[in-house]
Predicted model as a PDB file, atoms N, CA, C, CB and O in Angstrom, pLDDT in the B-factor column:
MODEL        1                                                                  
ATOM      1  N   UNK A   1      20.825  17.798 -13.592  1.00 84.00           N  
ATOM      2  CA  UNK A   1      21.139  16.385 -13.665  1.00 84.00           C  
ATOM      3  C   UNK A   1      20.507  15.601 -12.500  1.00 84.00           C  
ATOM      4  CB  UNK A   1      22.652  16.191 -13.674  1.00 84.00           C  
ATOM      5  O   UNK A   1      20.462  16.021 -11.344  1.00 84.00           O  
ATOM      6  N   UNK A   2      20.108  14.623 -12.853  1.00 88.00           N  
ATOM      7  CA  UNK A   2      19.106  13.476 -11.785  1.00 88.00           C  
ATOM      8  C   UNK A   2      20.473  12.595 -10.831  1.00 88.00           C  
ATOM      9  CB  UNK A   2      17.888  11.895 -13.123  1.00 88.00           C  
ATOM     10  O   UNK A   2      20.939  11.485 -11.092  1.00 88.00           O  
ATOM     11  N   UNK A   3      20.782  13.337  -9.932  1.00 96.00           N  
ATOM     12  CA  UNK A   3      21.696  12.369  -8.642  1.00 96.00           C  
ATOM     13  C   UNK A   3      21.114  11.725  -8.229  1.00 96.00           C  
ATOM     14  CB  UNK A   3      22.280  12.826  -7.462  1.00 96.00           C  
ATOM     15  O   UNK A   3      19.917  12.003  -8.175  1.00 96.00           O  
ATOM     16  N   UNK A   4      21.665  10.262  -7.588  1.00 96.00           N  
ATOM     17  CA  UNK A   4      21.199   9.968  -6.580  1.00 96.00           C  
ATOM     18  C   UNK A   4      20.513  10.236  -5.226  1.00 96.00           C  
ATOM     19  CB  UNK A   4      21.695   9.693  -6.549  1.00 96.00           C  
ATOM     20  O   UNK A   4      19.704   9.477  -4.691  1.00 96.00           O  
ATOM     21  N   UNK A   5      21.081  11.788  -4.593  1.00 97.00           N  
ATOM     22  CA  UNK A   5      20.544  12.221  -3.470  1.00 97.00           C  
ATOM     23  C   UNK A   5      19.028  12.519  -4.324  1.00 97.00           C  
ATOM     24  CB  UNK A   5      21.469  13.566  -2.659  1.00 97.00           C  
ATOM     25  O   UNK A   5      17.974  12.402  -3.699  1.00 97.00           O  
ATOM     26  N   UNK A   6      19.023  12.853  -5.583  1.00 97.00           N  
ATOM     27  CA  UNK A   6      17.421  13.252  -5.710  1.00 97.00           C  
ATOM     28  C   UNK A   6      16.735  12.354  -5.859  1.00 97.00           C  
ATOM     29  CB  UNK A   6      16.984  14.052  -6.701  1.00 97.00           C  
ATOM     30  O   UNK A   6      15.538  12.555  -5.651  1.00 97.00           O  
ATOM     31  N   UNK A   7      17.073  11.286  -6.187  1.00 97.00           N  
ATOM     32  CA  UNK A   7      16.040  10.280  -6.684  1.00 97.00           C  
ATOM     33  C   UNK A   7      15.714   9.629  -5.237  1.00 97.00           C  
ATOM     34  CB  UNK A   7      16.666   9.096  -7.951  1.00 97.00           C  
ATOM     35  O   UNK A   7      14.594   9.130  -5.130  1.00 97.00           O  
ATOM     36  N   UNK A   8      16.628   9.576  -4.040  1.00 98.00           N  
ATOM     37  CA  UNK A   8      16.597   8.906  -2.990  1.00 98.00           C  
ATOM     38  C   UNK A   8      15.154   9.639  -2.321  1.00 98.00           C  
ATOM     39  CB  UNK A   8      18.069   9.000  -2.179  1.00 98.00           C  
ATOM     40  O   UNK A   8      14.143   8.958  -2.153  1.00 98.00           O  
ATOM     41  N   UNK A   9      15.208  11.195  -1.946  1.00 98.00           N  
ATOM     42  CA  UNK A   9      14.541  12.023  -1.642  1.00 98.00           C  
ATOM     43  C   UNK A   9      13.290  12.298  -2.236  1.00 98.00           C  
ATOM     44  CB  UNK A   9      15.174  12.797  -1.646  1.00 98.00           C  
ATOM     45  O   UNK A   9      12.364  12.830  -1.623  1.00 98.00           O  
ATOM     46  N   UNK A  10      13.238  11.912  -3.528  1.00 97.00           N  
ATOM     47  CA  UNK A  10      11.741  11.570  -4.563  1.00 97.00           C  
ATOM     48  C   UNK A  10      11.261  10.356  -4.092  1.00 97.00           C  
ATOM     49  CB  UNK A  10      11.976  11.332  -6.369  1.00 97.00           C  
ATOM     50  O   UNK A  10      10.058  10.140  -3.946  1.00 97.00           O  
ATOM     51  N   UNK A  11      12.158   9.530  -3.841  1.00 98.00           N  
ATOM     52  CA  UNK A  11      11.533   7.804  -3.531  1.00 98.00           C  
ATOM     53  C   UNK A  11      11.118   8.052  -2.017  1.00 98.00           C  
ATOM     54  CB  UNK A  11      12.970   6.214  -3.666  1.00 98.00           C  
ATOM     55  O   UNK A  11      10.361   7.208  -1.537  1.00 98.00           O  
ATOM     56  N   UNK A  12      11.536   9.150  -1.173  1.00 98.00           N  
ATOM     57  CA  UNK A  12      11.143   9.023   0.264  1.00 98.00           C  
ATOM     58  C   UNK A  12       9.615  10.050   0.567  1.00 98.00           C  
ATOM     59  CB  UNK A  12      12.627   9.606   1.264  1.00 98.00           C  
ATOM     60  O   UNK A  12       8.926   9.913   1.578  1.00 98.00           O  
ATOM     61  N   UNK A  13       9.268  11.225  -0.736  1.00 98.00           N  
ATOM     62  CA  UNK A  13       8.278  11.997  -1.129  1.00 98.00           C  
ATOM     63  C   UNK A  13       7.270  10.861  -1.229  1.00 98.00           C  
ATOM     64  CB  UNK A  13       8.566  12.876  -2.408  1.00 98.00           C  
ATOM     65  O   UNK A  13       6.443  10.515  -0.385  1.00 98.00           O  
ATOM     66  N   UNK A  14       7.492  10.393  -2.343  1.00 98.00           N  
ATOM     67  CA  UNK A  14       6.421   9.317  -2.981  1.00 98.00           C  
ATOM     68  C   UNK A  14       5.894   8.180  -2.274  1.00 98.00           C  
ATOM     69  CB  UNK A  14       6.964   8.684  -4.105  1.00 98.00           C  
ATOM     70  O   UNK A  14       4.831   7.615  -2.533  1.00 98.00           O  
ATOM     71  N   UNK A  15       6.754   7.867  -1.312  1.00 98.00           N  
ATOM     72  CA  UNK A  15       6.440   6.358  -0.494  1.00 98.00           C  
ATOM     73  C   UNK A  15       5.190   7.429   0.630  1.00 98.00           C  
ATOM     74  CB  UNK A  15       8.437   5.312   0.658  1.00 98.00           C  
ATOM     75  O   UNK A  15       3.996   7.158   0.500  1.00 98.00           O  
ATOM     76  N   UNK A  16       5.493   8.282   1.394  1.00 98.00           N  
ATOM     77  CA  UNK A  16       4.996   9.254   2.293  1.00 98.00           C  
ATOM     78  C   UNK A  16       3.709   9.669   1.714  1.00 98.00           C  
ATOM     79  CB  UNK A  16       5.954  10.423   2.509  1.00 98.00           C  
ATOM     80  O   UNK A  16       2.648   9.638   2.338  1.00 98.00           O  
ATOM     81  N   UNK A  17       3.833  10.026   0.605  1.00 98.00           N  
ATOM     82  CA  UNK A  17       2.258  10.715  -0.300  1.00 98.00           C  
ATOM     83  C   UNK A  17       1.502   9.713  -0.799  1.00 98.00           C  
ATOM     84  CB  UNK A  17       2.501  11.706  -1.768  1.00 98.00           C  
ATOM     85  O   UNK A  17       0.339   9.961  -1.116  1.00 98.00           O  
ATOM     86  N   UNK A  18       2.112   8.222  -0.974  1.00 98.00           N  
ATOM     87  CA  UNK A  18       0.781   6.809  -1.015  1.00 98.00           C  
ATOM     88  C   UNK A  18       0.714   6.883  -0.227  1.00 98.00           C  
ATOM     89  CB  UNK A  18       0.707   5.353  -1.351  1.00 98.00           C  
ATOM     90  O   UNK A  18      -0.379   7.368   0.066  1.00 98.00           O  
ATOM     91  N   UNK A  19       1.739   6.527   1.173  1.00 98.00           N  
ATOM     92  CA  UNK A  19       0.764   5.182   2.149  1.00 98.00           C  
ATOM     93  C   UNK A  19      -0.137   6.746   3.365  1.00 98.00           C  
ATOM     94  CB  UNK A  19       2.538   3.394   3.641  1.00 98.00           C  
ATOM     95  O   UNK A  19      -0.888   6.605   4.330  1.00 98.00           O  
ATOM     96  N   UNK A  20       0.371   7.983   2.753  1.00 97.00           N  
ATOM     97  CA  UNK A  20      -0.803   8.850   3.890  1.00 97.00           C  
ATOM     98  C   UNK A  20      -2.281   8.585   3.751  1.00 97.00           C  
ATOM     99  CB  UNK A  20      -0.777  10.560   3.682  1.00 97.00           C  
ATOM    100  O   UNK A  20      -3.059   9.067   4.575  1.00 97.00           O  
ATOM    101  N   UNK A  21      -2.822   7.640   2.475  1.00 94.00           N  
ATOM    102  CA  UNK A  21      -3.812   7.441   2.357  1.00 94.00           C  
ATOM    103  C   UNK A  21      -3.997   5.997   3.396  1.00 94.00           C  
ATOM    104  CB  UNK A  21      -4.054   7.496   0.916  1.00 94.00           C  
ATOM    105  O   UNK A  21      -4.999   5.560   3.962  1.00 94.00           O  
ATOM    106  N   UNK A  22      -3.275   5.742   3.379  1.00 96.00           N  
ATOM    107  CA  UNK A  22      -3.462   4.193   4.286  1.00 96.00           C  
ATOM    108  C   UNK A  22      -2.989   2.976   3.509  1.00 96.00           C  
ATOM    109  CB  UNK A  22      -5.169   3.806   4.662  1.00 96.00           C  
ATOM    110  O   UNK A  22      -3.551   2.608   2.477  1.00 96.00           O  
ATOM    111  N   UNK A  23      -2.294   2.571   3.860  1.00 97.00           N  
ATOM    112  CA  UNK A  23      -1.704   0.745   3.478  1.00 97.00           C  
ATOM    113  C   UNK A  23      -1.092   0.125   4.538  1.00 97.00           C  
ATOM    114  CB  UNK A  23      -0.433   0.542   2.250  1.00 97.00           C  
ATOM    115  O   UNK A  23      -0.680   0.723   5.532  1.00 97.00           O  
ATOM    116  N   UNK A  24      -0.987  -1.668   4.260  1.00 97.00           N  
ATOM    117  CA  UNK A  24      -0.008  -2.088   5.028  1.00 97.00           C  
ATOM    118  C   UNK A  24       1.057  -2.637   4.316  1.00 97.00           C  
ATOM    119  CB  UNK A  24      -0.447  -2.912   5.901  1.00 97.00           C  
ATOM    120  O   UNK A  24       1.680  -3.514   4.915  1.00 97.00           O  
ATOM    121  N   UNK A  25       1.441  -2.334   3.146  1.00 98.00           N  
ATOM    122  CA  UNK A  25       2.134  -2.848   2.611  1.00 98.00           C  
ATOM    123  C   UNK A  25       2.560  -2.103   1.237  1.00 98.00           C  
ATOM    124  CB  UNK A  25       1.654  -3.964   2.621  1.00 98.00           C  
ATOM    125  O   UNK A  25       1.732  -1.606   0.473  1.00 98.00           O  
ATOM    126  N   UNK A  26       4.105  -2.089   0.998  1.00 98.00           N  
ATOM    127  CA  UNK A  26       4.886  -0.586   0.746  1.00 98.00           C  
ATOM    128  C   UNK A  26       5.476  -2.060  -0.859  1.00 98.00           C  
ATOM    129  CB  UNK A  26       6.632   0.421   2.657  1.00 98.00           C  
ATOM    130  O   UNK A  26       6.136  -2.778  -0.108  1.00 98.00           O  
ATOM    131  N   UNK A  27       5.544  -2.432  -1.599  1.00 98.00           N  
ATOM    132  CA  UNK A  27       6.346  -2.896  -2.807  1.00 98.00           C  
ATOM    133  C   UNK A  27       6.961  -1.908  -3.022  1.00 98.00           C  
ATOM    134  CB  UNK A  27       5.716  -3.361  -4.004  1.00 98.00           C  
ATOM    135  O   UNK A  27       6.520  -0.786  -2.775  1.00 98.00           O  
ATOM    136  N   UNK A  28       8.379  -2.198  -3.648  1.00 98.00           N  
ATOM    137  CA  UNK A  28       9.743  -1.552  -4.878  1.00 98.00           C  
ATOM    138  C   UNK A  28       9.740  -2.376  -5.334  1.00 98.00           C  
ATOM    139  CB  UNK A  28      11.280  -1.104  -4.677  1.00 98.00           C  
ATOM    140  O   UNK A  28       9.537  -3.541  -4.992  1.00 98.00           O  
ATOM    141  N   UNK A  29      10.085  -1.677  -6.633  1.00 98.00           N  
ATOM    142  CA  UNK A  29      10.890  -2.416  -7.646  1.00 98.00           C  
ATOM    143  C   UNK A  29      11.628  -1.333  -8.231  1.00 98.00           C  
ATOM    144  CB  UNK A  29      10.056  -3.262  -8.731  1.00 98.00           C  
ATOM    145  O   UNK A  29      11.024  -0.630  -9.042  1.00 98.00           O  
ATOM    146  N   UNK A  30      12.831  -1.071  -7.965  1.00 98.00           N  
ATOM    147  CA  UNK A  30      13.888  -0.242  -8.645  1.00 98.00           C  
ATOM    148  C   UNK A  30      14.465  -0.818  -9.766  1.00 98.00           C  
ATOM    149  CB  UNK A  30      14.947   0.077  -7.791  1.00 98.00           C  
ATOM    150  O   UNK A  30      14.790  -1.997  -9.900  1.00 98.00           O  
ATOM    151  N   UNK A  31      14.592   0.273 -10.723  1.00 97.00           N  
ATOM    152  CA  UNK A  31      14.838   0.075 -12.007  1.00 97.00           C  
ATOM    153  C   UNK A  31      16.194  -0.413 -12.719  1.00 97.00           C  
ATOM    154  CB  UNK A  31      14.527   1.138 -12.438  1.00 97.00           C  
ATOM    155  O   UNK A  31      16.694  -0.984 -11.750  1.00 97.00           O  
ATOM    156  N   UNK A  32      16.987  -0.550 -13.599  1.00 96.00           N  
ATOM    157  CA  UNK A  32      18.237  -0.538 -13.654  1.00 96.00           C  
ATOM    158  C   UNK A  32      19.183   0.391 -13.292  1.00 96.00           C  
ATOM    159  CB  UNK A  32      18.403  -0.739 -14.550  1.00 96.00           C  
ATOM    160  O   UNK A  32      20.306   0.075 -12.901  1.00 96.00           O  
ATOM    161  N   UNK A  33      18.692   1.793 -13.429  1.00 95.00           N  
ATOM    162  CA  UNK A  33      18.797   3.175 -13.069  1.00 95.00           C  
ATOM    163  C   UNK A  33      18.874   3.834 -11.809  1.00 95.00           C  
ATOM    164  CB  UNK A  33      17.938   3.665 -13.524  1.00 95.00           C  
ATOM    165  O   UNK A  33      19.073   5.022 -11.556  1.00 95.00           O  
ATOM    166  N   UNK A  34      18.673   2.810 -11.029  1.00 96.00           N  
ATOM    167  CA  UNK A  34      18.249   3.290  -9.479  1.00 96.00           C  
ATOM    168  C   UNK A  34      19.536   3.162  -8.800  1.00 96.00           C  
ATOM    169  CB  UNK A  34      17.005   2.300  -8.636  1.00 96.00           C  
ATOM    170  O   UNK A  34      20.340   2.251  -9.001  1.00 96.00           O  
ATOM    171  N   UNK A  35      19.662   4.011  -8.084  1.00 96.00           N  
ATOM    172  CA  UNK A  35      20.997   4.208  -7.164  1.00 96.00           C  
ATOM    173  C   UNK A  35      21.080   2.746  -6.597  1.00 96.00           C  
ATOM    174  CB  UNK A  35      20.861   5.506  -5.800  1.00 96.00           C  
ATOM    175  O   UNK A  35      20.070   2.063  -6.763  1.00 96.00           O  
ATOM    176  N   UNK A  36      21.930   2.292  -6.083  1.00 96.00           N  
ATOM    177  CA  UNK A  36      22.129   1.112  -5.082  1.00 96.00           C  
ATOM    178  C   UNK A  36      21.856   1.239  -4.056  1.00 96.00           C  
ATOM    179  CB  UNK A  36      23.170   0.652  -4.896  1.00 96.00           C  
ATOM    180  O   UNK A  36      21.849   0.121  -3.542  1.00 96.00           O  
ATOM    181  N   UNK A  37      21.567   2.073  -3.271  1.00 97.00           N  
ATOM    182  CA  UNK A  37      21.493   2.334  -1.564  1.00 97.00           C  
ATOM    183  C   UNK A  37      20.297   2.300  -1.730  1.00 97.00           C  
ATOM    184  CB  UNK A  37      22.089   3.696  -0.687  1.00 97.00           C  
ATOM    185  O   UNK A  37      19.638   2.080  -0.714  1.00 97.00           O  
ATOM    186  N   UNK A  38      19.551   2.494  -3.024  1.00 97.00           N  
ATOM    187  CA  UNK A  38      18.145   3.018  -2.769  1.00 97.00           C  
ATOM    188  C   UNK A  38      17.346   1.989  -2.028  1.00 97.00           C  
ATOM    189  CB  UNK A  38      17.400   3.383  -4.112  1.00 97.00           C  
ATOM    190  O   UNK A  38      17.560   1.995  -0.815  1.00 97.00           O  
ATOM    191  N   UNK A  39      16.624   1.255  -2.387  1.00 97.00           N  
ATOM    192  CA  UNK A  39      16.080   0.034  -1.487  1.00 97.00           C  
ATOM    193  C   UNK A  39      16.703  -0.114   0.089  1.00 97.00           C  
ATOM    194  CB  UNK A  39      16.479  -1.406  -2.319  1.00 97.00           C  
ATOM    195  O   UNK A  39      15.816   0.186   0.888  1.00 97.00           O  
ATOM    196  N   UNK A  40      17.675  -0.402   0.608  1.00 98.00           N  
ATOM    197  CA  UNK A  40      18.215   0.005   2.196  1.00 98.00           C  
ATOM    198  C   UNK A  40      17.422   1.016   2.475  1.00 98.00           C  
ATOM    199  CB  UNK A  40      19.820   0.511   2.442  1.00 98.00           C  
ATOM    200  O   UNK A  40      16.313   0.859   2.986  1.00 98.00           O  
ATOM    201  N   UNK A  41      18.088   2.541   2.056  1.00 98.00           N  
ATOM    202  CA  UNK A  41      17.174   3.814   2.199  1.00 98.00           C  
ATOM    203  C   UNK A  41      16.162   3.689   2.418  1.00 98.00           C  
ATOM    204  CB  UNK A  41      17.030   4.572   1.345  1.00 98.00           C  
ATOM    205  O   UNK A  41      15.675   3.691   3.548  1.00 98.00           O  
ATOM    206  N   UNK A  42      15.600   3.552   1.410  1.00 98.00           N  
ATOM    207  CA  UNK A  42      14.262   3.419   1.509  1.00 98.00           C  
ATOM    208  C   UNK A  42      13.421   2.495   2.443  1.00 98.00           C  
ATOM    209  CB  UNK A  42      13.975   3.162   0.405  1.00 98.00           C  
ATOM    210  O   UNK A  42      12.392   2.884   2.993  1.00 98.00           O  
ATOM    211  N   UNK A  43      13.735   1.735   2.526  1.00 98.00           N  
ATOM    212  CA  UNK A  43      13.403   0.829   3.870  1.00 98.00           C  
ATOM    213  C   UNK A  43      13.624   1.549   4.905  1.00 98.00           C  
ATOM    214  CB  UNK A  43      14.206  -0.447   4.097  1.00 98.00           C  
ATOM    215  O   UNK A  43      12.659   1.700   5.655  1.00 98.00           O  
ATOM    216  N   UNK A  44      14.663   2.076   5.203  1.00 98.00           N  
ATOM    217  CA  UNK A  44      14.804   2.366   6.555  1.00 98.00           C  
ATOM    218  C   UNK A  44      14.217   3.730   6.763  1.00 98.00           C  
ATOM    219  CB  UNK A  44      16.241   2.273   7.000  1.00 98.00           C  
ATOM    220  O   UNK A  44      14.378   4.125   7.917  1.00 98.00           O  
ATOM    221  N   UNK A  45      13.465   4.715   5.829  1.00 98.00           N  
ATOM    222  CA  UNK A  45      12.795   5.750   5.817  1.00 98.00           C  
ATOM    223  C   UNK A  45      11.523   5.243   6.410  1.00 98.00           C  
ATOM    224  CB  UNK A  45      12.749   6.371   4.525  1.00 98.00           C  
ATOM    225  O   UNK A  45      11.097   5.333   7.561  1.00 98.00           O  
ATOM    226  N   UNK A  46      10.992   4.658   5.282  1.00 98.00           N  
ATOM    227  CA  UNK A  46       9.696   3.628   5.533  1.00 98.00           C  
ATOM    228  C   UNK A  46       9.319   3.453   7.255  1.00 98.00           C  
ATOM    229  CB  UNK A  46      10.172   1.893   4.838  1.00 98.00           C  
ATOM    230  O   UNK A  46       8.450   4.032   7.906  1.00 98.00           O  
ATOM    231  N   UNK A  47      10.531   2.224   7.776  1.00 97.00           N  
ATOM    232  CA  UNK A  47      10.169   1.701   8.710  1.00 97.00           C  
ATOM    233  C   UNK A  47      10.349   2.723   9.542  1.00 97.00           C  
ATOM    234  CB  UNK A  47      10.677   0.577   8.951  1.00 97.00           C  
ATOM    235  O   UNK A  47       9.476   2.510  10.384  1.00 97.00           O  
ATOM    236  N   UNK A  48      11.160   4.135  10.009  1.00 98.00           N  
ATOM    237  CA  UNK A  48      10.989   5.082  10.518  1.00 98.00           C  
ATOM    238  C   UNK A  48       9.840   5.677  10.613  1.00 98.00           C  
ATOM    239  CB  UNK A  48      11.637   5.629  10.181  1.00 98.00           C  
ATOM    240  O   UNK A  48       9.243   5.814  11.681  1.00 98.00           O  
ATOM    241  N   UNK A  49       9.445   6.068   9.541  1.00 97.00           N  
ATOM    242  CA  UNK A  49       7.587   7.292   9.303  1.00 97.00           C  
ATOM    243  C   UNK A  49       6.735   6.743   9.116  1.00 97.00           C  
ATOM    244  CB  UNK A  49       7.201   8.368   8.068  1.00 97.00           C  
ATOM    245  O   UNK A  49       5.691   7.371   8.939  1.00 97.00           O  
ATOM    246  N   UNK A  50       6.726   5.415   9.062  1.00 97.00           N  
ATOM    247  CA  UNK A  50       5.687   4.409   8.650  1.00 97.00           C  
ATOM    248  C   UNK A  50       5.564   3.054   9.644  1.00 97.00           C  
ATOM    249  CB  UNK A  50       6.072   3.939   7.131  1.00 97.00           C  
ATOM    250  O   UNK A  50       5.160   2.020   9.113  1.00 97.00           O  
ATOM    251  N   UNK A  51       5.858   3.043  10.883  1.00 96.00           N  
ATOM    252  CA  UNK A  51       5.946   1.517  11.467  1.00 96.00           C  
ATOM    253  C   UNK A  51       5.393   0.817  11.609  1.00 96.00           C  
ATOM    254  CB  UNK A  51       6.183   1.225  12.250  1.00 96.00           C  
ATOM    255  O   UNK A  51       5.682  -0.162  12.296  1.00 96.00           O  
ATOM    256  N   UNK A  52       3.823   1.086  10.734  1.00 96.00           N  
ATOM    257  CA  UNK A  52       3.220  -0.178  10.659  1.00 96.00           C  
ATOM    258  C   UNK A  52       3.065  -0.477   9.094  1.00 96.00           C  
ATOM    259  CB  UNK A  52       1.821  -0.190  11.471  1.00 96.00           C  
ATOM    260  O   UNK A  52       2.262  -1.378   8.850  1.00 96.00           O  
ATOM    261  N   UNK A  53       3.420  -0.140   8.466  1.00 98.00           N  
ATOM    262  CA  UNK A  53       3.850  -0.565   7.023  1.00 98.00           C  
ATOM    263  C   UNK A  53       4.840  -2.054   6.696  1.00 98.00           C  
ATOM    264  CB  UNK A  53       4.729   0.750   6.509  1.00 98.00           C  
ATOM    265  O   UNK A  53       5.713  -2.225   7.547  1.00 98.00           O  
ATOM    266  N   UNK A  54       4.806  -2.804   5.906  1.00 98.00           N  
ATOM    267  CA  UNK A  54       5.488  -3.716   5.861  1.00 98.00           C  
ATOM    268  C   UNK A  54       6.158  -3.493   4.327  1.00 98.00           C  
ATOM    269  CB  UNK A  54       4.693  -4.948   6.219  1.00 98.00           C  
ATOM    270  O   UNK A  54       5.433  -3.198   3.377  1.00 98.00           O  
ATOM    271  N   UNK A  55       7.537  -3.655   4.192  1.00 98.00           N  
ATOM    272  CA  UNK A  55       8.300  -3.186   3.251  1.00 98.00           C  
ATOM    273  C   UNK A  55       8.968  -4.323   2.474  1.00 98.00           C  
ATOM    274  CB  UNK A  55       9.208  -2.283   3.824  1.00 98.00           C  
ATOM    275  O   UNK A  55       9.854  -5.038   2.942  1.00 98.00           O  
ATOM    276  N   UNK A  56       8.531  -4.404   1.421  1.00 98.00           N  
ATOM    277  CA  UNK A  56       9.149  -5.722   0.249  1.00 98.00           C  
ATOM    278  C   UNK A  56       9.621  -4.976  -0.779  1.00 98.00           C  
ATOM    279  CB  UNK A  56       7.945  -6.921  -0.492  1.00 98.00           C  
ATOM    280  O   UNK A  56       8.975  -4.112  -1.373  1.00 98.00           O  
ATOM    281  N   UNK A  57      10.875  -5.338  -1.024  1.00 98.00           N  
ATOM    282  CA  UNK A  57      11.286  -5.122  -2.765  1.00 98.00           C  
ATOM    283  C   UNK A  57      11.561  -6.362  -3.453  1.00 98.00           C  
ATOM    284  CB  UNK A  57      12.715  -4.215  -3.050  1.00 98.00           C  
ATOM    285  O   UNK A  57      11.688  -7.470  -2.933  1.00 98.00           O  
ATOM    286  N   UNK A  58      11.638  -6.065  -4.663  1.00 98.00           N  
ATOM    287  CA  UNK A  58      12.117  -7.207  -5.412  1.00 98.00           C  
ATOM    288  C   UNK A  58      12.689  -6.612  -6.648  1.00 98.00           C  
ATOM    289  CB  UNK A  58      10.997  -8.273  -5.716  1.00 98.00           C  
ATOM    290  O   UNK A  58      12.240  -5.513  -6.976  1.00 98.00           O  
ATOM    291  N   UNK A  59      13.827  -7.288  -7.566  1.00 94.00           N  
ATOM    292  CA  UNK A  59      14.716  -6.828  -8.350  1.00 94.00           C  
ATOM    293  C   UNK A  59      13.594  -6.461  -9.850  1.00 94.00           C  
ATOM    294  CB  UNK A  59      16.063  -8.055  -8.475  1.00 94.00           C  
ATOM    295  O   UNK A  59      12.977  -7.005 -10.765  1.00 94.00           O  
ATOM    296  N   UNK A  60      13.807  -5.601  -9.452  1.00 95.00           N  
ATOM    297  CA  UNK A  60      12.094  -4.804 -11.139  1.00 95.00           C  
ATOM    298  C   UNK A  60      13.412  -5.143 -12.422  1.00 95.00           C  
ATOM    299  CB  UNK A  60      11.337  -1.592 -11.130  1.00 95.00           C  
ATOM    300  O   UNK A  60      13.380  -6.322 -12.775  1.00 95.00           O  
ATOM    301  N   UNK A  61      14.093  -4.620 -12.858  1.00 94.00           N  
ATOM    302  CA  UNK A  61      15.096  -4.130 -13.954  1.00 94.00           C  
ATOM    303  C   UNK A  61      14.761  -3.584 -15.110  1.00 94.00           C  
ATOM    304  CB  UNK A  61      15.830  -5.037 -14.366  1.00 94.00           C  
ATOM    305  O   UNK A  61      15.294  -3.606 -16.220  1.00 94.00           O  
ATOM    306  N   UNK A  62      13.672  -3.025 -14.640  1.00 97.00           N  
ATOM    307  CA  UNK A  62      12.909  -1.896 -15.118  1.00 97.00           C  
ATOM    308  C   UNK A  62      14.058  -1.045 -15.995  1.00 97.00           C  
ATOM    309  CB  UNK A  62      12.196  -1.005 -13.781  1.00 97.00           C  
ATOM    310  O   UNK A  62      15.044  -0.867 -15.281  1.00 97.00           O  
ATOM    311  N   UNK A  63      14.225  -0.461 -17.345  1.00 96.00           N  
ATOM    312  CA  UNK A  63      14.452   0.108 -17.829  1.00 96.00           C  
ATOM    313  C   UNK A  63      14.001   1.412 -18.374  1.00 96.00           C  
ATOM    314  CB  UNK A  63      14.638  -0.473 -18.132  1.00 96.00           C  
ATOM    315  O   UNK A  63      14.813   2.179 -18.890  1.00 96.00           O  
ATOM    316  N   UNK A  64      12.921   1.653 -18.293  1.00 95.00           N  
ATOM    317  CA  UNK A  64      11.913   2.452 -18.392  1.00 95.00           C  
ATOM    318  C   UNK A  64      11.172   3.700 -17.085  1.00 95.00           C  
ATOM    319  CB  UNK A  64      11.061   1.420 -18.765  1.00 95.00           C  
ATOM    320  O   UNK A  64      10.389   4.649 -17.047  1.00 95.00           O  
ATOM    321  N   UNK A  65      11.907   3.030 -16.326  1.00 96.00           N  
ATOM    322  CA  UNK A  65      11.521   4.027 -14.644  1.00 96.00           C  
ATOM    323  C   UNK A  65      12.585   3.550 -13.626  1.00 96.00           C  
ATOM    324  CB  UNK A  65       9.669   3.579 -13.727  1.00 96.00           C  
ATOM    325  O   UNK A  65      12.669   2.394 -13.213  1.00 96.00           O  
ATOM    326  N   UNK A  66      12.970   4.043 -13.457  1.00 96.00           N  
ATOM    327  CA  UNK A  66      13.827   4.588 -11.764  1.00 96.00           C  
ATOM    328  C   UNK A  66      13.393   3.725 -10.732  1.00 96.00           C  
ATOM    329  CB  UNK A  66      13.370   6.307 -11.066  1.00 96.00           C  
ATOM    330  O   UNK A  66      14.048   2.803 -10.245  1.00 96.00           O  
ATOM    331  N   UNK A  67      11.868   4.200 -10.328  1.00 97.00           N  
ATOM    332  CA  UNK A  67      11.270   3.310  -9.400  1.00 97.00           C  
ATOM    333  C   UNK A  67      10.030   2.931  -9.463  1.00 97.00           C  
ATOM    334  CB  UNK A  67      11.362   3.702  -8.329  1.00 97.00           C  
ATOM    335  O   UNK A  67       9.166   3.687  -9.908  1.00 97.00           O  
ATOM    336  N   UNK A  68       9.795   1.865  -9.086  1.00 97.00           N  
ATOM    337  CA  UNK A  68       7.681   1.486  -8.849  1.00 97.00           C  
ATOM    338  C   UNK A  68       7.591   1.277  -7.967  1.00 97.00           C  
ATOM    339  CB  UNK A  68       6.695   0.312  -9.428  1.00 97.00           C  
ATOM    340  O   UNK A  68       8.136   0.436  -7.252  1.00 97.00           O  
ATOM    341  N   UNK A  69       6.686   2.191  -7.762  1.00 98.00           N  
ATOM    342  CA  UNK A  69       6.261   1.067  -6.101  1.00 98.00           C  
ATOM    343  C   UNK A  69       4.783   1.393  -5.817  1.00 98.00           C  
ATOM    344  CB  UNK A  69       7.321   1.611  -4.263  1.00 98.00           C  
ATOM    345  O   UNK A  69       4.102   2.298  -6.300  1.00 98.00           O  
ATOM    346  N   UNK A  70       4.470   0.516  -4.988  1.00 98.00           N  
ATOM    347  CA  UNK A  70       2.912   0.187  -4.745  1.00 98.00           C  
ATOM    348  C   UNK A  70       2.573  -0.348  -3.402  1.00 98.00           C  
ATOM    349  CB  UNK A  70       2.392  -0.882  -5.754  1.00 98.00           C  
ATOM    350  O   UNK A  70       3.239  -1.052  -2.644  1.00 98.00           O  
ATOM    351  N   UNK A  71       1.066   0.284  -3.257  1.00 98.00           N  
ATOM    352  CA  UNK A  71       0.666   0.269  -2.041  1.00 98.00           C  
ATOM    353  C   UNK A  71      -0.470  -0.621  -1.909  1.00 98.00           C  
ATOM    354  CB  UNK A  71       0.423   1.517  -1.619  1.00 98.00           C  
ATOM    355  O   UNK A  71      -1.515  -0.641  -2.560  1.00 98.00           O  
ATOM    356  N   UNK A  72      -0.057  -1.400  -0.894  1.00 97.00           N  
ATOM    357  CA  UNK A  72      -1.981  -2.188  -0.976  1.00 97.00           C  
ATOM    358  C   UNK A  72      -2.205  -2.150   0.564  1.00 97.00           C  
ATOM    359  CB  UNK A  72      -2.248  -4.394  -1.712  1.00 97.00           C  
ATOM    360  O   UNK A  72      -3.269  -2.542   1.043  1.00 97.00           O  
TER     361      UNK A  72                                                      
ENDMDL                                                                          
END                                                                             
């Protein structure tokens, strides 16, 4: 079963395995599906392993995926 601790820990994999290529700038958009903490979390992973990254979400309500996110 897909918990929250996993999806949190997939969203902190995935943010780590884009921006190792290089970005300054981290987008979410969590889905309807997405834990609530996730976005906080995730930010505060981000701005930890990443401090020159700049971190925006915005409300996706994505039904179809958990999470998006994108690197530019």
């Amino acid at each position: 079963p897909v918990t929250a601790d996993l999806v949190l820990e997939a969203a902190h994999k995935l943010a780590d395995r884009m921006l190792s290529g290089g970005g300054e700038l981290l987008t979410v958009l969590p889905g309807t599906d997405a834990p609530e903490a996730l976005p906080d979390d995730l930010e505060r992973h981000v701005h930890a392993a990443h401090r020159e990254v700049e971190f925006t979400c915005y409300a996706g309500g994505q039904a179809e995926a958990i999470l998006l996110l994108g690197v530019e």
